[in-house]
C-alpha positions as CSV (number, residue, x, y, z in Angstrom):
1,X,8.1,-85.6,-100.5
2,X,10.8,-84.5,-98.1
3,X,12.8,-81.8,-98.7
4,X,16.5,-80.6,-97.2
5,X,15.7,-78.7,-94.1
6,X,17.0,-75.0,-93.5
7,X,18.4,-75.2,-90.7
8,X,18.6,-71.5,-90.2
9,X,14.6,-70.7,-91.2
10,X,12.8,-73.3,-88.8
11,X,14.9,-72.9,-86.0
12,X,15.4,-68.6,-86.7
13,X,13.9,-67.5,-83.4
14,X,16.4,-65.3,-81.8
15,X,18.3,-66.2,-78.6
16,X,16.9,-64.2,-75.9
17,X,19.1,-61.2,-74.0
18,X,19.2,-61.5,-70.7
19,X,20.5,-58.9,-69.0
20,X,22.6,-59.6,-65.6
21,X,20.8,-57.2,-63.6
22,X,17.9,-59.9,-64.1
23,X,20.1,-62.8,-63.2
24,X,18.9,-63.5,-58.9
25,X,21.1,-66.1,-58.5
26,X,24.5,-67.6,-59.3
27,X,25.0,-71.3,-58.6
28,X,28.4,-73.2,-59.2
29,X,28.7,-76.7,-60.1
30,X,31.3,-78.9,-61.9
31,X,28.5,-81.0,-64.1
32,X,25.2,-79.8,-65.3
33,X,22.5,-81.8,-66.5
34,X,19.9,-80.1,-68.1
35,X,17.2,-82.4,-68.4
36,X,15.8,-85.4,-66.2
37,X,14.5,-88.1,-68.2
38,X,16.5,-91.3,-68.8
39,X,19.8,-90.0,-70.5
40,X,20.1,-87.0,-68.1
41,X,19.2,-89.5,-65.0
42,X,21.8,-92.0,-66.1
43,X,24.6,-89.5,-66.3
44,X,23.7,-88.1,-62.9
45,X,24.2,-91.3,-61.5
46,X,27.7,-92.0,-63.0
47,X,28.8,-88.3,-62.6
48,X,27.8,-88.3,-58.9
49,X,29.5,-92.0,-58.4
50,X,32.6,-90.4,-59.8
51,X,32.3,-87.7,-56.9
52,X,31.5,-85.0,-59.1
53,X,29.3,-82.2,-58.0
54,X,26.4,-82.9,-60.2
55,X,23.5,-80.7,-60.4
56,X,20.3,-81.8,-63.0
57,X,17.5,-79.3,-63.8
58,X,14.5,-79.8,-65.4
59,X,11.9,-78.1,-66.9
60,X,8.6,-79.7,-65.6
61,X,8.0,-81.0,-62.0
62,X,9.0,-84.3,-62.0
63,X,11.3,-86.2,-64.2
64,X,10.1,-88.0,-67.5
65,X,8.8,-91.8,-67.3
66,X,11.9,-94.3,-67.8
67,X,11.5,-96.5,-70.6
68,X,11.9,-100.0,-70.1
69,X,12.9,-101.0,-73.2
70,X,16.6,-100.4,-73.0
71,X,18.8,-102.2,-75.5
72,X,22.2,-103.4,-75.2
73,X,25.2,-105.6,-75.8
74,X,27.1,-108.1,-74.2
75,X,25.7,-107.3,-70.9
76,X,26.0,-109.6,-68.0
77,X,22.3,-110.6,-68.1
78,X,22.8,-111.5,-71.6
79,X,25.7,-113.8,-71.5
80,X,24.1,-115.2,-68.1
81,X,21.2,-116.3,-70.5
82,X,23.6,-117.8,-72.9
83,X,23.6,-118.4,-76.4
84,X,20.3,-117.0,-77.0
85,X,20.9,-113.4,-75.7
86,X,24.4,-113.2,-77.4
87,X,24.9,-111.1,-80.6
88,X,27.3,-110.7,-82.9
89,X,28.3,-107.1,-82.7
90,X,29.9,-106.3,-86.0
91,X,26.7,-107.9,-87.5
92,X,24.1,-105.5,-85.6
93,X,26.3,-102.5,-86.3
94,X,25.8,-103.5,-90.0
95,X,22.4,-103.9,-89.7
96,X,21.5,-100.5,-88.0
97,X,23.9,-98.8,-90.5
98,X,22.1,-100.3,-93.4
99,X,18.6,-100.1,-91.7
100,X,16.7,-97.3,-94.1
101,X,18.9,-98.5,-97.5
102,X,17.2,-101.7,-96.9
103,X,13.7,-100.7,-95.8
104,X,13.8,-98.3,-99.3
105,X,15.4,-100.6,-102.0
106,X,13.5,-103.2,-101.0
107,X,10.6,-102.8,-103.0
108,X,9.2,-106.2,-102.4
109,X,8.4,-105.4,-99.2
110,X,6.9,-101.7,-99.4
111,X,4.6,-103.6,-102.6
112,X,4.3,-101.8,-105.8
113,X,3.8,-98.3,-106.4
114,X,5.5,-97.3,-103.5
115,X,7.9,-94.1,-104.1
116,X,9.9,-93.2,-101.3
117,X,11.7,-90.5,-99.7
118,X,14.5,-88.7,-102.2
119,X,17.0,-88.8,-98.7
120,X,16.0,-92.5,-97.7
121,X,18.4,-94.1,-96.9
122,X,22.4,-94.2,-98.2
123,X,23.6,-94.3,-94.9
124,X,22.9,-90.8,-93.5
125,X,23.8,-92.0,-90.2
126,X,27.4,-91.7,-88.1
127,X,28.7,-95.3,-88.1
128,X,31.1,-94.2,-85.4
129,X,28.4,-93.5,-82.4
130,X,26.6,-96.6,-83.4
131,X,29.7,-98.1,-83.0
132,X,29.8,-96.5,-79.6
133,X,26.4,-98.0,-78.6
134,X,27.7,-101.6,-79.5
135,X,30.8,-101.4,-77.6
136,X,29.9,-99.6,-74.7
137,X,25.8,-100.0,-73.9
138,X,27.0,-103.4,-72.0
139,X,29.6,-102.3,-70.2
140,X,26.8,-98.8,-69.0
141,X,23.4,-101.3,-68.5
142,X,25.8,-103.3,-65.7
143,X,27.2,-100.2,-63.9
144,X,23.2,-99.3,-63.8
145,X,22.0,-102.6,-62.8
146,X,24.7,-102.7,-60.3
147,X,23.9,-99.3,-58.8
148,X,19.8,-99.8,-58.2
149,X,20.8,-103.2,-57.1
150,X,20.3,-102.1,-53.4
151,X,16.4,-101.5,-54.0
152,X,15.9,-105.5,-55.0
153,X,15.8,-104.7,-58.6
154,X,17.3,-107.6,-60.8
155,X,18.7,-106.9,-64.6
156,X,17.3,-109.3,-67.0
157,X,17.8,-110.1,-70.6
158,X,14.8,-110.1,-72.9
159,X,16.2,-113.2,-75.5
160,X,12.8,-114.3,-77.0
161,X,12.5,-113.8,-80.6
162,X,10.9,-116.8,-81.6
163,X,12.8,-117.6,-85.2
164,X,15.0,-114.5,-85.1
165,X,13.2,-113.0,-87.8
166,X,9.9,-111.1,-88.4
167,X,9.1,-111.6,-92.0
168,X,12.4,-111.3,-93.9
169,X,13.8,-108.9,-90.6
170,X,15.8,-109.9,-88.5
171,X,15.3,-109.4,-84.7
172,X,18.0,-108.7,-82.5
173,X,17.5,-110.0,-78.5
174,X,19.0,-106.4,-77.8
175,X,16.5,-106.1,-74.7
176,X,17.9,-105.4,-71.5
177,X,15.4,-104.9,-68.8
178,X,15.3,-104.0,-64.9
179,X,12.6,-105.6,-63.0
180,X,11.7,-103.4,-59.9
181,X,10.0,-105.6,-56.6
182,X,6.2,-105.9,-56.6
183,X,6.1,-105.2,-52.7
184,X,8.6,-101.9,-54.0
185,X,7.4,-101.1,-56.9
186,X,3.1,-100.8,-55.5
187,X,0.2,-101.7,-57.8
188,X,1.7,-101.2,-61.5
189,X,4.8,-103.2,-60.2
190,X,2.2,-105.9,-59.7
191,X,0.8,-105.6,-63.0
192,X,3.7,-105.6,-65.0
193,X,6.9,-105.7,-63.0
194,X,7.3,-102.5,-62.4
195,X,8.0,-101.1,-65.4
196,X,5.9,-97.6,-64.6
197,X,8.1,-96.8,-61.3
198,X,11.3,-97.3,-62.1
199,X,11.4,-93.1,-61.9
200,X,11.4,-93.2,-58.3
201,X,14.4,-95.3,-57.8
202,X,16.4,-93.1,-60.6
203,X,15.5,-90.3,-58.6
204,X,16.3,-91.9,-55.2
205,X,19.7,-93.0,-56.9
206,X,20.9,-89.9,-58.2
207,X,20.0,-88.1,-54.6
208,X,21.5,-90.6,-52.2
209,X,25.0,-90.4,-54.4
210,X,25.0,-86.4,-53.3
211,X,23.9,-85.2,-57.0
212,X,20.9,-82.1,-56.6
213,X,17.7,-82.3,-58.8
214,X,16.2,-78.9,-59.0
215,X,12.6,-79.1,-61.3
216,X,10.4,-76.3,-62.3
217,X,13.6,-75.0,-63.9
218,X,13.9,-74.6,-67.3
219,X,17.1,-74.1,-69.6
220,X,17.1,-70.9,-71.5
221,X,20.4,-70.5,-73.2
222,X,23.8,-71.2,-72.9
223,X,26.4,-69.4,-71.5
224,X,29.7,-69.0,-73.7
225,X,32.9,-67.6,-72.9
226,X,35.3,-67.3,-76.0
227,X,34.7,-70.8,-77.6
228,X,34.1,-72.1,-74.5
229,X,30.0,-73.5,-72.8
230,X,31.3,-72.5,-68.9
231,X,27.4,-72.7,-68.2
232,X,23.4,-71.9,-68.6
233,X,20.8,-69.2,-68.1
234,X,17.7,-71.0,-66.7
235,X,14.5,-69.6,-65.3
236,X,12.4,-70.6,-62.6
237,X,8.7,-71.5,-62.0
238,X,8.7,-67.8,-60.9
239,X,9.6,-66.4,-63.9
240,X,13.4,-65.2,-62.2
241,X,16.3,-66.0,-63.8
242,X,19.2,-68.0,-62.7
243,X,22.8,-68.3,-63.4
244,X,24.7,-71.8,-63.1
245,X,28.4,-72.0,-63.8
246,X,29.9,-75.4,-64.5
247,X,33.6,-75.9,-64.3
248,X,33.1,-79.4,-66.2
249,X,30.9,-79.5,-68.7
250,X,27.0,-79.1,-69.7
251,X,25.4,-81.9,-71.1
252,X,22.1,-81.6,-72.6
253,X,19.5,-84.4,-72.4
254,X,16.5,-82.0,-73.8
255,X,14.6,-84.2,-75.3
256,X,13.5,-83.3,-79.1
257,X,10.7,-81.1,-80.5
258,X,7.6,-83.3,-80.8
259,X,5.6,-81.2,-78.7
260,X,5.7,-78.4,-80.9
261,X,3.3,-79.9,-83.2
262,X,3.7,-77.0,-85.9
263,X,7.9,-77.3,-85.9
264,X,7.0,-81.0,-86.3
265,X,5.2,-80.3,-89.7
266,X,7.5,-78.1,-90.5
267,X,10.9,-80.0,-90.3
268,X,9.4,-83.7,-90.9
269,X,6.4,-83.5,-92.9
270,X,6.6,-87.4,-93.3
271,X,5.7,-87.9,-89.7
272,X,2.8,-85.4,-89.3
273,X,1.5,-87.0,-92.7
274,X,1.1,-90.6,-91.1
275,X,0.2,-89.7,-87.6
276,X,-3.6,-89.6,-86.5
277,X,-2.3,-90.1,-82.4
278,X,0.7,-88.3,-80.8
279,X,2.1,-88.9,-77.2
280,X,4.9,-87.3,-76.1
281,X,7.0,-86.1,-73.0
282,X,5.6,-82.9,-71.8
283,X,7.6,-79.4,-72.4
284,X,9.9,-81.3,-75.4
285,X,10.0,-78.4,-77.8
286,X,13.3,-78.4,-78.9
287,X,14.5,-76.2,-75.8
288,X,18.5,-77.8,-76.4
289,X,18.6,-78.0,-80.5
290,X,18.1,-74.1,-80.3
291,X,20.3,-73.1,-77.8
292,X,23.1,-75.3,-79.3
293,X,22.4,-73.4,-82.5
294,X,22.5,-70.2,-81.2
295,X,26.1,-71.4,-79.5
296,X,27.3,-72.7,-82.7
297,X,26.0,-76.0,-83.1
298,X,25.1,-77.9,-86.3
299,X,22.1,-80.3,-86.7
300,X,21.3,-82.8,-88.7
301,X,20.1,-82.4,-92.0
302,X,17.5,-84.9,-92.4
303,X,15.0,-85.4,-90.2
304,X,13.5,-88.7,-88.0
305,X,11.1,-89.4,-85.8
306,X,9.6,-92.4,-84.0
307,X,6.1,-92.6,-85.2
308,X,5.0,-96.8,-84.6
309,X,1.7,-98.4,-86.6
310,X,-0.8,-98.1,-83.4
311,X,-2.0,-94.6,-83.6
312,X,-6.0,-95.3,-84.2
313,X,-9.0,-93.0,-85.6
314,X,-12.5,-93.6,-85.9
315,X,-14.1,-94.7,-89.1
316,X,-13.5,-91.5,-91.8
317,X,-10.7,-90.4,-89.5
318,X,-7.1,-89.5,-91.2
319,X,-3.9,-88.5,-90.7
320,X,-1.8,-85.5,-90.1
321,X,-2.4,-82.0,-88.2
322,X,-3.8,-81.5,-86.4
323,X,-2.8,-84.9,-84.2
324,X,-5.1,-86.4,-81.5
325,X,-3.0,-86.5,-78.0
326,X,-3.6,-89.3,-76.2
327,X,-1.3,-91.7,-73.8
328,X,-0.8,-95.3,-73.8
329,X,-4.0,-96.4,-72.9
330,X,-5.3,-94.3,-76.3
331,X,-2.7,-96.2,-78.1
332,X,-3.8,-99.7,-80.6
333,X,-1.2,-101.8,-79.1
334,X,-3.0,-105.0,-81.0
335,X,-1.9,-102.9,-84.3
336,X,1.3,-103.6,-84.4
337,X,0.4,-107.4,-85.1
338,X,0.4,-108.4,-88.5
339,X,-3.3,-109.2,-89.4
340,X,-4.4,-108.1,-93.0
341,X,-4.1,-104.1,-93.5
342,X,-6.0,-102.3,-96.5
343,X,-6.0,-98.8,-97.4
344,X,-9.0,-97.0,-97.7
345,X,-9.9,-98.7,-101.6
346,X,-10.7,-101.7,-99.7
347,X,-7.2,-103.0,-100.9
348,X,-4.0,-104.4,-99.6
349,X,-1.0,-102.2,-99.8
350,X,2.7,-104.2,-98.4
351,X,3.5,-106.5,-96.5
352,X,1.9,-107.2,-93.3
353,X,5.0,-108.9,-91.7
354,X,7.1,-105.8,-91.5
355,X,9.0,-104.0,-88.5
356,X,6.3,-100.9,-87.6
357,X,8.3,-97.9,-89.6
358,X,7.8,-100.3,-93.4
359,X,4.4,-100.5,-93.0
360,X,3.2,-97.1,-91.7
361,X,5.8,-94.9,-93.8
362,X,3.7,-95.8,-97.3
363,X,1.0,-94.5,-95.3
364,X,2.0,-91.4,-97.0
365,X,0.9,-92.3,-100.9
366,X,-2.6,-93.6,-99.1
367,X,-5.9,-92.1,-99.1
368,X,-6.1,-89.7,-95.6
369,X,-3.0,-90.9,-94.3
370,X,-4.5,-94.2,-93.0
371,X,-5.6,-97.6,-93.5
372,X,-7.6,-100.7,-91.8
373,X,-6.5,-103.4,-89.9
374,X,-9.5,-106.6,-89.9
375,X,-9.2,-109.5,-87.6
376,X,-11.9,-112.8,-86.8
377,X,-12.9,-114.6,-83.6
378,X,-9.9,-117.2,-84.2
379,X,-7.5,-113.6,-83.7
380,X,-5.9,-115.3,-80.2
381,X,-4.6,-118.6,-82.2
382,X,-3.5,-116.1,-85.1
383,X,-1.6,-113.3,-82.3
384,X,0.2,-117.0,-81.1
385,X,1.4,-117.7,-84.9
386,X,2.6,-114.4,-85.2
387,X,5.0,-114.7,-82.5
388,X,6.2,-110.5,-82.3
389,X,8.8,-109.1,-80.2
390,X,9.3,-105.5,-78.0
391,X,6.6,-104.1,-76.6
392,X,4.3,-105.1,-79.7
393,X,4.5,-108.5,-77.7
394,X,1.1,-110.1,-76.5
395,X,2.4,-113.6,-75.9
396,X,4.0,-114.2,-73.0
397,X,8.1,-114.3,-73.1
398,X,9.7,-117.6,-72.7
399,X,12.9,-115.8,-71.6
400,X,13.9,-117.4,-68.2
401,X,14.8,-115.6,-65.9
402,X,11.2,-114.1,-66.4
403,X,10.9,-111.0,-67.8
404,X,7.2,-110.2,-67.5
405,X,6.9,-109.0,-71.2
406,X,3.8,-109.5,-73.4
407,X,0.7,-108.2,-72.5
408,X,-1.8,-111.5,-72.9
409,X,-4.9,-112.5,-73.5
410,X,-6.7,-111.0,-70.7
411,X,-5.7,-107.5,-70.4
412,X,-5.3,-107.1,-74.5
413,X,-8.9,-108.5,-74.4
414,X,-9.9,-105.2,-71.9
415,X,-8.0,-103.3,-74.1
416,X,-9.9,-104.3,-77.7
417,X,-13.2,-104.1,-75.5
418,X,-12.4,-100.4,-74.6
419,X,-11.4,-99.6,-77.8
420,X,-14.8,-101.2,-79.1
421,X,-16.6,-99.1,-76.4
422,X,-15.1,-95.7,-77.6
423,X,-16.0,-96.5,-81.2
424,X,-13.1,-97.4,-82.7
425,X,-13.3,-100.7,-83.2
426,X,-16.2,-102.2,-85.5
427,X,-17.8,-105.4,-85.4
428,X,-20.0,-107.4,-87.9
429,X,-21.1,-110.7,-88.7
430,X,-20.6,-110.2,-92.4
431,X,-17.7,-108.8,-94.2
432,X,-19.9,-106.6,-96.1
433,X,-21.0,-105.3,-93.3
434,X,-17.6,-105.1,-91.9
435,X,-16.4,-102.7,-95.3
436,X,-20.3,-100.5,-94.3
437,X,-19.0,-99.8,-90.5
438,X,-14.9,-99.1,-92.2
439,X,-16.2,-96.5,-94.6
440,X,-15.1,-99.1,-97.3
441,X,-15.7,-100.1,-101.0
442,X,-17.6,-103.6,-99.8
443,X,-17.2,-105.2,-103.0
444,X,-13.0,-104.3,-104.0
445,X,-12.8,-105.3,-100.0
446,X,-15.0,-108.5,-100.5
447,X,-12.7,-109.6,-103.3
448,X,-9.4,-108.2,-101.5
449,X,-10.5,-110.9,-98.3
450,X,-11.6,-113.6,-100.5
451,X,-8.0,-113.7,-102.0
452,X,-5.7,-113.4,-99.1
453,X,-7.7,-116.1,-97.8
454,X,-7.5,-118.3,-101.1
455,X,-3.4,-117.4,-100.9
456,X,-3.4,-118.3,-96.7
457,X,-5.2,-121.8,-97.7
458,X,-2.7,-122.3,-100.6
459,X,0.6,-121.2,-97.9
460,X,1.9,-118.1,-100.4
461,X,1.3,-114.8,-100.7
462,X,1.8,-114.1,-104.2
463,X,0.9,-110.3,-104.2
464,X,3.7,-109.1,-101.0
465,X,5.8,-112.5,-99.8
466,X,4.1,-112.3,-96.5
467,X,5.7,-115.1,-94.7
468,X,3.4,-118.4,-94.7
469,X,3.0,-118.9,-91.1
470,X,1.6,-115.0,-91.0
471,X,-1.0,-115.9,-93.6
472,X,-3.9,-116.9,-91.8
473,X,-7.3,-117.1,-93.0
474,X,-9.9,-114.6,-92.0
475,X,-13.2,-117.0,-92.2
476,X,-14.6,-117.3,-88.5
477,X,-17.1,-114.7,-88.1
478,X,-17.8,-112.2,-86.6
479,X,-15.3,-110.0,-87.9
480,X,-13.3,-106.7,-86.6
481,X,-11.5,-103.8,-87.8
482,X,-9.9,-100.8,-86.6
483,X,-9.1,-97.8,-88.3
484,X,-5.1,-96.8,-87.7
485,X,-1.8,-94.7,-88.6
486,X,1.2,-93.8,-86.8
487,X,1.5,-92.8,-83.3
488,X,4.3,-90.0,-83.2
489,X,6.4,-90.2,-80.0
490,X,9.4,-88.2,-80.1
491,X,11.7,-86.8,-82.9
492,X,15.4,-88.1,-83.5
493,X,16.7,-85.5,-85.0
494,X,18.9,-83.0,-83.3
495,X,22.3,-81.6,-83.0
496,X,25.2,-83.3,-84.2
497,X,27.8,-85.0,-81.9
498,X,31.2,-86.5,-82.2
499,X,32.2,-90.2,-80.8
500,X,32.5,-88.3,-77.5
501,X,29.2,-87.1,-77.6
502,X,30.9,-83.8,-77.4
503,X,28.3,-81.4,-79.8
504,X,29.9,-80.1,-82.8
505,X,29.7,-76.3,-84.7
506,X,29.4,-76.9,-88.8
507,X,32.9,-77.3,-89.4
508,X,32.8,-80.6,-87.3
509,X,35.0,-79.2,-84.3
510,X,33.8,-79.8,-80.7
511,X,32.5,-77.0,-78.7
512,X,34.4,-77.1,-75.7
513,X,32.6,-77.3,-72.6
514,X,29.3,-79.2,-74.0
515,X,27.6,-82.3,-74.7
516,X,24.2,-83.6,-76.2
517,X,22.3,-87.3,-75.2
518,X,19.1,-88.5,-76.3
519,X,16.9,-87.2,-79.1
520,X,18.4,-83.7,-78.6
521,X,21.4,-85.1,-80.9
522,X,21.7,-86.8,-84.1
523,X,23.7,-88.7,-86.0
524,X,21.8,-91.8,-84.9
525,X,18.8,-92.4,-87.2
526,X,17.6,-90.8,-90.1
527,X,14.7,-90.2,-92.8
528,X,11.7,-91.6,-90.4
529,X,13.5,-95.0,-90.0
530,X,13.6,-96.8,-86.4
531,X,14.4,-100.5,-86.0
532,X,11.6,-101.9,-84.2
533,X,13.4,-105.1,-84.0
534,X,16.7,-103.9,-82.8
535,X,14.7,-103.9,-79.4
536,X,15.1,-100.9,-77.2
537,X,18.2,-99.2,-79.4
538,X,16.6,-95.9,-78.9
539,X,16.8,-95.9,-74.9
540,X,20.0,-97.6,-75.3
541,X,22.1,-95.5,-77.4
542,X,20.6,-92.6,-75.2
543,X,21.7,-93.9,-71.8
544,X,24.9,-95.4,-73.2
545,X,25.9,-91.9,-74.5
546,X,24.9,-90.0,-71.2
547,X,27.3,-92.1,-69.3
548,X,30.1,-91.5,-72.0
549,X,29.3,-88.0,-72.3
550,X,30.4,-88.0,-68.2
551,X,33.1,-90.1,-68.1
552,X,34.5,-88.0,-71.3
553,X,34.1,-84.6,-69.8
554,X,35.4,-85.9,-66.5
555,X,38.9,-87.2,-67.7
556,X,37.7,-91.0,-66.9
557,X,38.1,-92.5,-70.4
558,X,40.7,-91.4,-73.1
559,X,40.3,-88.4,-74.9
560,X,39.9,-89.2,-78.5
561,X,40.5,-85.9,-80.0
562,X,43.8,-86.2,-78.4
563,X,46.6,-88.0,-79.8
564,X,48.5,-91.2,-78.2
């Protein structure tokens, strides 16, 4: 379904000429940052501790929500957890490397008829910066921890994966996690250790180390001069233009282009096609991919996005454009466990027991883009069996120190009883009457129940190899279902960078003078594929580059363009 992307024709809007009689300000700095989320916070908090002048703009008024889930290496909260927490580096590096040729060729798992992307796959992916991410996110998650260690926040490891594996998976305890104070952090701290308000300590970081934060000012295009980014043109909430020079380098931590919803259909089809919910960071419209392109840049060729299984429509309700927005209280958290899932002939279609991109992805060979998730009374005992990691999580971790992850049974049960309130989720004592509320075939969804439950008595799925202890029975009434697809959150495709996260034109050569972290560049992931169970890569790998992207452009680590 996919087909190679033209660069040129989706992103052909013309850079913009700005005349310097419209430029009403000149600002010098040695590092810019444009963009304050949490790859261009982290490298304002490592340039500024290296004494650089450091000065982040950003397009909205307040910096973007810091994700908790922040996966690492060999970081001292790992090792102080012991055995549990440790990983074997080479083997994860394998793992994400292989990632999409596994979730493709593995046929078994997709269930028959499945026909997947022509670019899955084939390792489209640089092996060096996921290298990077391995050797380094350890060594960047302890400078961070050590820095916000004045507000009482603690680093933790997340180790709990139950058996290490979901399904025939494997799950990584790649989690690395900064608990902010309850008295600190105010109500949401409370709820779930801070996790919502760990903005305002990035912020409070980056301003007491002498960096400037200047918001309601958006990047327009780079400045170049011969082969060289010396700086940006960026306009104000006013509409005036500014001028910032940096003698040191720009990095940009952009973001992607999700919320451009019609550039999303446009370069990755296969996310617009599974997606019925979309939440993404405001003003992420592919500001950075364009103005590297108009400086030279190269971008990936195949596109990816993040799009996990909890995206939720009302009965009749489908996928693709246009996509409902909605936050994370609109999201179907409780989808991402691995009850039985039909498509919309009342039928089973993979593998329940999947990481979130396997089972939504074939999404795009079923009727309107979606399928139905059914659960029973017993669904608490069942969530327990099922044992999932991340932020799919609804048991309570037995990671020690305590990490406050997994939602539980009282505030998922709010959640379900919202969800039923808004319509979403159906009820009924029958399973006939269940497939009448779902909009589905009652008798082909009679006989599709009947057997998973004869295969969950008998301890084998014989149609998918769903692990045993996942095969539960659905035979205590009343019933539920939910119709759901993929909720899109950001696109990871972007412009390609070197091992020094230094952006690079089409011939592969660094442009001098700038740099690219988070889902503004590539290189990373490709073809739709995200490994839920490498927990917190994403965040990681965007962090982790940030602070290289500084130290590189700074002189602080070897220069490895240049030879010995």
């Amino acid at each position: 379904m996919t087909t190679t992307i033209e660069t040129g024709a989706i992103w052909s809007e013309p850079e913009p000429d700005i005349p310097r009689s419209a430029i009403r300000e000149t600002i010098e700095t040695e590092v810019l940052i444009c963009g304050a989320g949490n790859a261009g916070l982290m490298a304002a908090i490592s340039a500024a501790k290296l004494g650089a002048k450091t000065l982040v703009i950003e397009k909205n008024r307040r910096i973007g929500f810091i994700k908790p889930y922040m996966g690492a290496v060999d970081t001292k909260a790992q090792k102080a957890a012991g055995e549990k927490a440790l990983i074997d580096r080479e083997e994860i590096i394998q793992e994400l490397v292989n990632y999409g040729i596994k979730c493709t060729e593995n046929n078994h798992v997709y269930g028959p008829g499945y026909r997947p992307s022509k670019y899955a796959g084939s390792n489209k992916v640089d092996e060096k910066l996921i290298r990077l991410w391995a050797e380094e996110s350890g060594a960047a998650f302890d400078f961070l921890a050590e820095e916000l260690a004045e507000y009482g926040i603690r680093h933790v490891a997340e180790y709990d994966t139950a058996d290490g594996y979901h399904g025939g998976f494997r799950a990584y305890p790649t989690h690395s996690k900064l608990l902010v104070p309850p008295l600190k952090g105010g109500p949401f701290a409370i709820i779930h250790a801070g996790i919502y308000v760990l903005e305002r300590f990035f912020e409070k970081k980056t301003r007491s180390l002498g960096a400037r934060i200047m918001f309601n000012t958006a990047m327009v295009k780079l400045v170049k001069e011969g082969d060289r980014v010396a700086g940006v043109i960026a306009r104000k909430k006013d509409g005036t233009y500014i001028r910032i020079n940096a003698a040191t380098g720009v990095l940009l931590c952009t973001g992607g282009y999700a919320a451009r919803e019609e550039m999303v259909a446009k370069v990755n089809p296969e996310a617009t096609a599974i997606s019925c919910l979309r939440f993404v960071q405001p003003g992420n419209f592919g500001d950075g991919i364009r103005a590297g392109l108009w400086a030279g840049a190269a971008k990936d060729d195949y596109p990816s996005a993040m799009v996990f299984d909890r995206g939720i429509a009302k009965p009749g309700g489908r996928s693709d454009l246009p996509i409902r927005p909605g936050g994370s209280f609109d999201s179907f958290f409780f989808g991402s466990q691995p009850f039985m899932k039909v498509n919309m002939d009342g039928k089973r279609y993979c593998n329940e027991s999947v990481p979130y991109d396997v089972i939504i992805n074939p999404l795009q060979n079923e009727k309107n883009g979606v399928a139905c998730m059914i659960w029973d009374s017993n669904y608490w005992e069942h969530v327990k069996s099922f044992s999932t990691i991340g932020c799919s999580r609804m048991v309570p971790s037995k990671s020690r120190p305590r990490t406050y992850e997994g939602m539980g049974r009282f505030m998922n049960s709010g959640m379900l009883m919202m969800m039923r309130m808004k319509g979403y989720i159906k009820k009924a004592r029958t399973i006939e009457g269940l497939a009448r509320k779902l909009r589905l075939p009652a008798e082909e969804f009679r006989a599709t129940v009947e057997r998973y439950n004869q295969m969950a008595r008998a301890g084998e799925d014989r149609d998918f190899g769903k692990p045993a202890k996942d095969m539960l029975a659905l035979d205590r009434p009343p019933y539920y279902g939910v119709t759901y697809g993929g909720w899109l959150l950001t696109t990871m495709d972007g412009l390609r960078i070197n091992e020094n996260i230094q952006v690079v034109d089409r011939n592969g050569n660094a442009i001098e003078g700038l740099y690219a972290a988070g889902d503004v560049a590539g290189g990373f992931f490709a073809n739709n594929f995200y490994p839920e169970l490498v927990v917190g890569v994403a965040v990681g790998k965007s962090m982790t580059f940030a602070r290289h992207a500084v130290l590189h452009m700074t002189g602080s680590v070897r220069r490895t363009d240049q030879v010995n």
